[in-house]
N, C-alpha and C positions, 0 to 999 in steps of 0.2 A: 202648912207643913212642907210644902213644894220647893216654896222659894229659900227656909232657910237650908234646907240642902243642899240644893242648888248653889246658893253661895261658899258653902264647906265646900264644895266639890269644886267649885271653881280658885277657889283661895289653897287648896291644894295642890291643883295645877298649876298654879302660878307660882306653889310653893319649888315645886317642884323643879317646872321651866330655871325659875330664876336662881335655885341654891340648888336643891338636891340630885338634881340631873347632871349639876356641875362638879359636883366634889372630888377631888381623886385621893386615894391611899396607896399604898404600899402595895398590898391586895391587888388592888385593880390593876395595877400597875405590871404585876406580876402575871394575872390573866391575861391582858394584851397580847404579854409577847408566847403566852400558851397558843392564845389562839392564833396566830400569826405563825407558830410551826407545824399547827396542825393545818392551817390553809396550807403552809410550805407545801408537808408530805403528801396532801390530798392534789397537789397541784393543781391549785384554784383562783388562777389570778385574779378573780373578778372579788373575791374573797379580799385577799390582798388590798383590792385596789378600796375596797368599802374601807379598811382599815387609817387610809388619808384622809386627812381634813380638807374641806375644802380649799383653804390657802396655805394648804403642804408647799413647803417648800425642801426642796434637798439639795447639796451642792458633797460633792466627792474629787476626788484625786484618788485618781489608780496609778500602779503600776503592774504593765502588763506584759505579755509577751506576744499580744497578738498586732502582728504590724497595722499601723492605720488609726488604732483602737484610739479614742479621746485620753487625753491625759486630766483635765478636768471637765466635768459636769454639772451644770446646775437643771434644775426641774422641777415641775409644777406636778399638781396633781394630775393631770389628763398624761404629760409625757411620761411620768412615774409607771403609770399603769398599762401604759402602750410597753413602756420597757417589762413589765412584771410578764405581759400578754408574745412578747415576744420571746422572752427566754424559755416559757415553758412550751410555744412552737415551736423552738431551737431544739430543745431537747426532745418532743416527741419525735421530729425530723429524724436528730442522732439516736433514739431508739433504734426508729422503721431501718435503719440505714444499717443496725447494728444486730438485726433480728429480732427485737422485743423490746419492751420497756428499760428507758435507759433506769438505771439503779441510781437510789439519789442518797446520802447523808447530810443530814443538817442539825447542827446545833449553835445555841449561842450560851453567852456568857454574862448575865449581869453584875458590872465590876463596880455598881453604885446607884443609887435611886434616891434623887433627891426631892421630894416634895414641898411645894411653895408655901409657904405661910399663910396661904389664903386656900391653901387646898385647890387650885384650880387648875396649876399646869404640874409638871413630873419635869426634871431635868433626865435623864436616864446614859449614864457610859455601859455601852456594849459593845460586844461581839460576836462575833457572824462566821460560822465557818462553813461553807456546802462543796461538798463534792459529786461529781454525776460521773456517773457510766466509771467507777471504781478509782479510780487516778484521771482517769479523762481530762475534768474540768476539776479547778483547784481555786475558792473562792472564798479569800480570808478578808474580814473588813472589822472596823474599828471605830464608834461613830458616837456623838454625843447627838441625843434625841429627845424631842420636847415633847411630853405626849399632855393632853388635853383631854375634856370630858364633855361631850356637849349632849345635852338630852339623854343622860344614862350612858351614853356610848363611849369607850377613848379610844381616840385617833391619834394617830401621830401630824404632828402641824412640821415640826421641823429633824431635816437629818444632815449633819454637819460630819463626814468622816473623810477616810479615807480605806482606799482596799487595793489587795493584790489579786490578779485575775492571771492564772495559768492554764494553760492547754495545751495537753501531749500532742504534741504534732512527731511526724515521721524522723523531724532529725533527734528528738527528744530521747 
């Protein structure tokens, strides 16, 4: 009685592994980027950072107003997540500096969701808008994005855009 269980339960796992933990829909597709604004607001980069694949890849072009700033960027998951870990220090900083929690708005836009034929990857066209500390920081982006399903979970493997990045400064 053991063993044929045993092999159901294994051949389920395996079911599993190999198809069902893989599938994506529309759906899921749609929850991702749910929970990815609720990490936003909760400001949780580590949140965030579960959200990449292992061989995340992302590559952007900004245009900015902050001198110095990179004009393009490419990156991996480890520097992806250093960048998510650093902007929400940047902002508690501009809090503390501002008297309190700096105020954030964030939303996005899905202008497309294509799903693969094999149900395995998501093409996904979005948009990205967040503002901190009211007009402060002004942060518009626009990005075609691969997300994936691996064991139940979707990640994002790849982010291809571009964005603009403002910030009131003194002569603004």
């Amino acid at each position: 009685m053991k063993k044929p269980l045993l092999v159901v339960l294994a051949l389920g796992a395996a079911w599993w592994y190999f198809v069902g933990g893989r599938k994506l829909d529309e759906t899921k597709v749609r929850d991702f980027y749910q929970a990815q604004e609720v990490a936003t607001f909760k400001r949780e980069p580590e949140t965030l950072c579960g959200l990449l694949a292992k061989d995340f890849h992302g590559k952007y072009t900004y245009s900015t107003n902050i001198p110095g700033h990179p004009r393009e960027d490419e990156q991996n998951k480890a520097e992806g997540c250093e960048g998510y870990r650093q902007m929400y220090a940047n902002f508690a900083e501009l809090g503390d500096k501002m008297g309190g929690m700096l105020t954030m708005e964030y939303n996005y836009t899905l202008y497309s969701i294509k799903i693969a034929p094999d149900h395995k990857s998501a093409t996904v066209d979005v948009g990205y808008l967040m503002n901190a500390g009211g007009a402060l920081i002004n942060i518009r982006a626009r990005a075609t994005e691969t997300l994936i399903r691996r064991n139940g979970k979707v990640l994002l493997q790849r982010s291809e855009g571009s964005s603009s990045i403002k910030v009131l400064s003194n002569s603004d």
